[in-house]
C-alpha positions as CSV (number, residue, x, y, z in Angstrom):
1,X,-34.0,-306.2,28.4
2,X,-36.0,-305.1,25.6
3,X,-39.6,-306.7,25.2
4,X,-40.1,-308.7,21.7
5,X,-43.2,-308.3,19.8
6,X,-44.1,-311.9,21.3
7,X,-45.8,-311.4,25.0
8,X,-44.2,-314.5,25.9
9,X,-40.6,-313.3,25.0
10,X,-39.9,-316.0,22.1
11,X,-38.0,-315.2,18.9
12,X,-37.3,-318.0,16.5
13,X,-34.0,-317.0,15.0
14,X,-32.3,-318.8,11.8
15,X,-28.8,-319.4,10.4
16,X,-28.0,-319.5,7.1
17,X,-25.3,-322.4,6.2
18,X,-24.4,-322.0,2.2
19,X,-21.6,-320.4,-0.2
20,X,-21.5,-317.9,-2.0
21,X,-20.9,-317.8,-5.9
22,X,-17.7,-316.6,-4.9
23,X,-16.7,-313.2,-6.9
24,X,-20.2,-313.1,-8.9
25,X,-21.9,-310.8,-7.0
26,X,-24.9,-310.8,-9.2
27,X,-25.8,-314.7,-8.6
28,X,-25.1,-313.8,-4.8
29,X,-27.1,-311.6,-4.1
30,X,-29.8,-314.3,-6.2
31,X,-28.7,-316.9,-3.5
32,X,-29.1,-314.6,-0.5
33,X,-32.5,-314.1,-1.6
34,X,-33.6,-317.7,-2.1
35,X,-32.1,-318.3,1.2
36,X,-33.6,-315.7,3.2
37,X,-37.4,-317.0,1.9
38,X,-36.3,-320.5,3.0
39,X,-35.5,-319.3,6.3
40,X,-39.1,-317.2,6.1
41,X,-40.9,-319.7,5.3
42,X,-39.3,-321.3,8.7
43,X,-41.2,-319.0,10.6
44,X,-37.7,-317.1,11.7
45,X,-37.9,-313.6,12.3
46,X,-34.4,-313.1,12.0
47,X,-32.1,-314.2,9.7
48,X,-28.0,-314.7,9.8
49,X,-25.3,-315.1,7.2
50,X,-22.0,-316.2,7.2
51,X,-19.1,-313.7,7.1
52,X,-18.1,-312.2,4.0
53,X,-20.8,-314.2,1.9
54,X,-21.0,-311.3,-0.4
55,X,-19.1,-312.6,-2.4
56,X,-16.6,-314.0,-1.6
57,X,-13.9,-315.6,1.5
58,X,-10.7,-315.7,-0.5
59,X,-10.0,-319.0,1.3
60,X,-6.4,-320.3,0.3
61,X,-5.8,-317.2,-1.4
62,X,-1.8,-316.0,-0.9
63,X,-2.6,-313.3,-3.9
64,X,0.6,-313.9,-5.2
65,X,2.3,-312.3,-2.8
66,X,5.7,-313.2,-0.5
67,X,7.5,-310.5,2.1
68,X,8.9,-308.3,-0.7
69,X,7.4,-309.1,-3.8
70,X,3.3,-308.6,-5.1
71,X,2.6,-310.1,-8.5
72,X,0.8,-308.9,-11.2
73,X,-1.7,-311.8,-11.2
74,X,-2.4,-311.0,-7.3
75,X,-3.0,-307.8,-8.6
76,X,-6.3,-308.7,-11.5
77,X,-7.6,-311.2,-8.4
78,X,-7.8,-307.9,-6.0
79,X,-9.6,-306.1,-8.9
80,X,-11.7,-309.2,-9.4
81,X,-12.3,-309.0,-6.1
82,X,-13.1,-305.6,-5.3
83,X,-15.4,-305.6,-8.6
84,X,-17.7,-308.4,-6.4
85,X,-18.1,-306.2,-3.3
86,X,-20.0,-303.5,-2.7
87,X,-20.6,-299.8,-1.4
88,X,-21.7,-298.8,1.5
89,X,-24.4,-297.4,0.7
90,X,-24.9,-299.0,-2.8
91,X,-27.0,-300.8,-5.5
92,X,-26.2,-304.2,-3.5
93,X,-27.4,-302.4,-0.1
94,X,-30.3,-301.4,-1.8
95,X,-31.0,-305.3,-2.8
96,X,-30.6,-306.3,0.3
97,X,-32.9,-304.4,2.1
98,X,-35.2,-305.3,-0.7
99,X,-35.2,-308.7,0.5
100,X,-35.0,-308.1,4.0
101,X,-38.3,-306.5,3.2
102,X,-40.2,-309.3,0.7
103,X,-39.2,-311.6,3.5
104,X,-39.9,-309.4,6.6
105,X,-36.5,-310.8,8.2
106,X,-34.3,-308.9,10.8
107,X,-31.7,-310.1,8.3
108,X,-27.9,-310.0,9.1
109,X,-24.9,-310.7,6.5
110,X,-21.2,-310.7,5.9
111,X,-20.2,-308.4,3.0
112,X,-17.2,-307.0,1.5
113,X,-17.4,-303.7,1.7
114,X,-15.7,-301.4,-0.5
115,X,-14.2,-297.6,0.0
116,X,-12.0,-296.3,-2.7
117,X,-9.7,-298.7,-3.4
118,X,-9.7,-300.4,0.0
119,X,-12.0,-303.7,1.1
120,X,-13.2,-304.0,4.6
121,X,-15.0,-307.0,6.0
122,X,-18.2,-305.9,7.2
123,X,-21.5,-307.4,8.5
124,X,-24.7,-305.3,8.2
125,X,-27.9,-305.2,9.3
126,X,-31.3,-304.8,8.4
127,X,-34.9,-304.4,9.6
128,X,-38.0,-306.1,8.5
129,X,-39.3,-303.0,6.6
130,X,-35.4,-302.8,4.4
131,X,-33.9,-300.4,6.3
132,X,-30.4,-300.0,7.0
133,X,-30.0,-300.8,11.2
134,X,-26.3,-300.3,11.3
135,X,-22.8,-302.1,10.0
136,X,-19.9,-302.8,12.1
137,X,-16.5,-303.3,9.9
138,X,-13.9,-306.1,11.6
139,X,-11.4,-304.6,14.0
140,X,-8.9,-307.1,13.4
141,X,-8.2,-308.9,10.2
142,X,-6.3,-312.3,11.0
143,X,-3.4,-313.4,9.4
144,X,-3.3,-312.9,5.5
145,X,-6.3,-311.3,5.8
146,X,-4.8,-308.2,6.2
147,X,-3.3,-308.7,2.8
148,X,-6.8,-307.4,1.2
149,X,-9.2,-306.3,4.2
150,X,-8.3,-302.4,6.1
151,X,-9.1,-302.4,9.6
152,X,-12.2,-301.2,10.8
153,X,-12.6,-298.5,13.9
154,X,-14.9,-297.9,17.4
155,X,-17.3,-295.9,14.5
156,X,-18.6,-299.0,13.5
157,X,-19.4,-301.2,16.4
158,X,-23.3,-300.6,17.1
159,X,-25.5,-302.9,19.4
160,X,-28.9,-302.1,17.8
161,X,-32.2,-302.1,19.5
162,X,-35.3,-303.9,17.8
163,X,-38.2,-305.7,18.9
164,X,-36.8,-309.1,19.1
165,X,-33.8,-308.1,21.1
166,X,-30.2,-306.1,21.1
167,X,-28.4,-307.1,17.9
168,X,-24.9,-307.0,17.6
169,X,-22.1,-309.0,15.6
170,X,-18.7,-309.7,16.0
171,X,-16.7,-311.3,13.1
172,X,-14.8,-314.4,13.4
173,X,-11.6,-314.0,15.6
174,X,-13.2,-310.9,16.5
175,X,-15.0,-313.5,19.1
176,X,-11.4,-314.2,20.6
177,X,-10.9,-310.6,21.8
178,X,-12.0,-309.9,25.4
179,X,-12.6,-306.7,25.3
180,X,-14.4,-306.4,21.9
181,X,-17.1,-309.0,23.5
182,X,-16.9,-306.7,26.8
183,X,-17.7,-303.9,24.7
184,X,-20.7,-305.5,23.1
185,X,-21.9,-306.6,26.6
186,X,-21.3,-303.1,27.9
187,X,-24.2,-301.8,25.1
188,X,-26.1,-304.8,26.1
189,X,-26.5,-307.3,23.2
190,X,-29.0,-310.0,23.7
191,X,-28.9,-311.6,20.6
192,X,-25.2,-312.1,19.5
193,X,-24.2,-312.6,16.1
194,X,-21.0,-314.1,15.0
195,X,-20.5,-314.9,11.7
196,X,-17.5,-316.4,11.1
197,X,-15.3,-318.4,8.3
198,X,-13.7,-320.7,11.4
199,X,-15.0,-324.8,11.1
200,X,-12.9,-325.8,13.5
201,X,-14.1,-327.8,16.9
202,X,-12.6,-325.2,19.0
203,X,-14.8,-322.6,17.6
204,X,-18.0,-324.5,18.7
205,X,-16.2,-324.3,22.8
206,X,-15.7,-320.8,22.2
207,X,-19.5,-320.0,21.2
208,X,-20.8,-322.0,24.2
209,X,-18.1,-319.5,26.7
210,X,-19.1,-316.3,25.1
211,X,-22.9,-317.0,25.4
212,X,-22.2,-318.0,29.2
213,X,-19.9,-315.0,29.5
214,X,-21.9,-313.0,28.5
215,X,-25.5,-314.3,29.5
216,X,-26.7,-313.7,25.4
217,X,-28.1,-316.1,23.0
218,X,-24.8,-316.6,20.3
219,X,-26.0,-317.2,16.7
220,X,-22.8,-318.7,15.2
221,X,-22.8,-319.2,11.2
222,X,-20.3,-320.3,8.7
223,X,-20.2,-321.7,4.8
224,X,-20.5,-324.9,4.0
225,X,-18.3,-324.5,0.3
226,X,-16.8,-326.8,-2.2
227,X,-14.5,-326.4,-4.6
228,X,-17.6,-325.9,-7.2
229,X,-18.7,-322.5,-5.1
230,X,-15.3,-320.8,-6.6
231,X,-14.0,-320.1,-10.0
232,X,-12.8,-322.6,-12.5
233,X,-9.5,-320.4,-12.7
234,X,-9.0,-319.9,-8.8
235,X,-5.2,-320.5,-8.1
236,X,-5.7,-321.7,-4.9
237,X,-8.1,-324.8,-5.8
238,X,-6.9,-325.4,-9.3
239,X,-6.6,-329.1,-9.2
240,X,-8.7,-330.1,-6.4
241,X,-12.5,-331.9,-7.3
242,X,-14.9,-330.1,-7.7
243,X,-16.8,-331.6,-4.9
244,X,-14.0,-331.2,-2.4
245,X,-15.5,-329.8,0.5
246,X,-13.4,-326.5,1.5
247,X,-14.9,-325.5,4.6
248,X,-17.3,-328.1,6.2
249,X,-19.9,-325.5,8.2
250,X,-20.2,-325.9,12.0
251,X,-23.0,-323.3,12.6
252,X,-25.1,-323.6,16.1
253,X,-27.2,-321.4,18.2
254,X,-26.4,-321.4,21.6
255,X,-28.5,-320.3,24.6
256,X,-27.4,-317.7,27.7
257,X,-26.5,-320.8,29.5
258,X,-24.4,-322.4,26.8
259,X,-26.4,-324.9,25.6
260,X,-27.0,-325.9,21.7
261,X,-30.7,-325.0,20.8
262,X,-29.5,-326.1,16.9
263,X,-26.8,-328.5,17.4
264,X,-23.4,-327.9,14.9
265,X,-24.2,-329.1,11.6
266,X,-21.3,-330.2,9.2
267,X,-23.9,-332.0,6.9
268,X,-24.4,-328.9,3.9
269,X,-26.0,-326.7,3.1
270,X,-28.7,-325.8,5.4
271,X,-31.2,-323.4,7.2
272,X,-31.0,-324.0,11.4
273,X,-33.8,-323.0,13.0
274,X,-34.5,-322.6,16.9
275,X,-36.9,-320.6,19.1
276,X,-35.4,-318.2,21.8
277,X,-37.4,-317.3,25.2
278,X,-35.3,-314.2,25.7
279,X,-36.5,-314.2,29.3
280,X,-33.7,-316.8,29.7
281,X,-31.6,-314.0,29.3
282,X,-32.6,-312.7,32.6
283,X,-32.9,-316.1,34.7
284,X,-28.9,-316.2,33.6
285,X,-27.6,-312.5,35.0
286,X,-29.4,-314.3,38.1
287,X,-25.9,-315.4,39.3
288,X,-23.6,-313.6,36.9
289,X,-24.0,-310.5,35.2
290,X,-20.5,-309.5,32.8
291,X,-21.2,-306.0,33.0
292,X,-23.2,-305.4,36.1
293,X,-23.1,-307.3,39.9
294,X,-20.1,-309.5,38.3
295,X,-18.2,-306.8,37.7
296,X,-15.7,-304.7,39.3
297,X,-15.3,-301.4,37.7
298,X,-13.0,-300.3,41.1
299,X,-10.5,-302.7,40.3
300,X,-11.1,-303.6,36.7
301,X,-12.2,-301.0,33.8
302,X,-12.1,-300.1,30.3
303,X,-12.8,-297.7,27.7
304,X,-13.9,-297.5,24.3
305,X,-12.8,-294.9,21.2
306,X,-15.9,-294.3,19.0
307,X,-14.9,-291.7,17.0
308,X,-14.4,-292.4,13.0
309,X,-10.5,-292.8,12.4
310,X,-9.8,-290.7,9.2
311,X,-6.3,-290.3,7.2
312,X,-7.0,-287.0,6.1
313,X,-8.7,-284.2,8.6
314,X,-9.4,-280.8,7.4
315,X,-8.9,-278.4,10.1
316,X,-10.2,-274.6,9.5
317,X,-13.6,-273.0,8.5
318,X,-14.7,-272.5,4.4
319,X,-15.0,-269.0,3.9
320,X,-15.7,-267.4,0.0
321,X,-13.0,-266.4,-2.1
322,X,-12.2,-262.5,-1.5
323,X,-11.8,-260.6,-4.5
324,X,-9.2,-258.9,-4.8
325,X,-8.9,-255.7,-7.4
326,X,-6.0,-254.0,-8.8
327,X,-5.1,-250.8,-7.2
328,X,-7.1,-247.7,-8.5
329,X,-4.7,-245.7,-11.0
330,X,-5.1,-242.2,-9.5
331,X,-6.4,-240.1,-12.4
332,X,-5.0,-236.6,-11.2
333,X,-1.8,-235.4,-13.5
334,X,1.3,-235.7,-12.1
335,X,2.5,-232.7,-9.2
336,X,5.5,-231.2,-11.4
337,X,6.3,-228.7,-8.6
């Protein structure tokens, strides 16, 4: 287990339940930073936000689509839509770790990334001094999602080492796939990050199994969004209020042994607080241990592909371009004999 920069073993962690202004990525980016100070100013030294908050969860979104048919309004809304996510490395990465810096958070955030013309929901992580810790893109989009987001690979799935704990993140129903958790307990995350876009009450069991599955503090955050945090013209919530509430939050932090340390919170917008002793991480694997005396790798085992999945591989060396010269004339006259 790693040792945290507090003697003691405590790390106060925060969650970050808001909305986006969905497809403005500017005024997002402005939100992410007023957020991240109030959860500073908490005293947390790490920071999560929900999935895909920059910019945007295309919540009710069908993208005029049906089997057979795509629409040319479906069409602008994936351009709008690209045009509010970012690169990977980018101007908006570059923000970020900017204000993972002013604020000196561990901070860790949903994004839609962006790669040529495809989108990939991603969450990425950052250290207090801005840098760039790692990213892990979604495995698995669910549903319609896989209308707009590609499909990440084992490239992207780090468990990174700092000196509050082992980060790592899986994203949404990501957190319903045995052996993407057993792949993050394998690399030995300690502080589990699951942002997520799921306010159901089902969700909330699910977070209190996988921290007792896997003996690991779960850091669960959603939005909390009205109709008000999308666009006047969205198709989906054209003529609902504007303070309908569209996804009601449920973010909680749950210790190794399943128990709420910030109990679910439906009530806002809000920044939950709680202080982990990550030596409770240790008094858990006392009696079961997911990845270690728990396990039976003689019966039961799996592996994991890491490589980077690419369309296009170019096979062969570069080597320069040989000149190649006409054939000398031979000069001599012609042999008449």
């Amino acid at each position: 287990m790693n040792q945290t920069t507090d003697p003691a073993g405590r790390v106060r962690v925060a969650v970050v339940q808001a909305a986006p202004v969905a497809f403005d990525l500017e005024r997002t980016l402005a939100k992410v930073r007023r957020f991240a100070r109030e959860a500073a100013g908490s005293g947390a030294q790490l920071a999560l936000f929900p999935e895909a908050f920059v910019s945007a969860y295309p919540r009710g979104m069908d993208f005029f689509t049906v089997i057979g048919s795509r629409g040319k309004e479906g069409r602008e809304w994936y351009r709008r839509y690209w045009a509010s996510s970012i690169d990977v490395p980018g101007p908006a990465v570059h923000t970020l770790g900017d204000i993972a810096r002013e604020t000196a958070l561990h901070l860790v955030i949903g994004v839609i990334e962006r790669e040529g013309g495809t989108l990939y929901c991603t969450a990425l992580m950052f250290s207090p001094d801005g840098a760039l810790l790692g990213k892990h893109r979604k495995l698995m989009p669910t549903g319609a999602e896989r209308l707009v987001w590609g499909f990440g690979d084992g490239s992207t799935i780090p468990v990174v080492p700092t000196p509050l704990g082992r980060l790592g993140t899986a994203i949404c129903w990501e957190n319903y796939m045995p052996l993407y958790r057993t792949a993050l307990y394998g690399k030995g995350v300690e502080i589990y990050c699951a942002p997520t876009a799921d306010p159901r009450d089902g969700w909330l069991a699910s977070m209190q199994h996988i921290a007792l599955e896997g003996r690991c503090f779960v850091l669960s955050c959603n939005q909390f969004a009205r109709r008000s945090d999308y666009p006047a013209d969205y198709p989906a919530f054209r003529d609902m209020p504007e303070t309908e509430v569209v996804c009601r939050g449920g973010s909680c932090i749950v210790s190794p042994m399943g128990e709420f340390l910030a109990a679910p919170s439906f009530d806002g917008e809000a920044v939950l607080v709680a202080d982990l002793d990550m030596n409770d991480i240790v008094r858990a694997k006392f009696d079961f241990d997911p990845v270690g005396h728990y396990a039976r790798p003689d019966v039961l085992r799996m592996s994991v592909d890491e490589r980077a999945k690419q369309p296009v591989t170019w096979h062969g060396e570069e080597r320069p371009a040989k000149r190649v010269d006409a054939p000398e004339r031979d000069a001599s006259p012609p042999d008449e004999s």
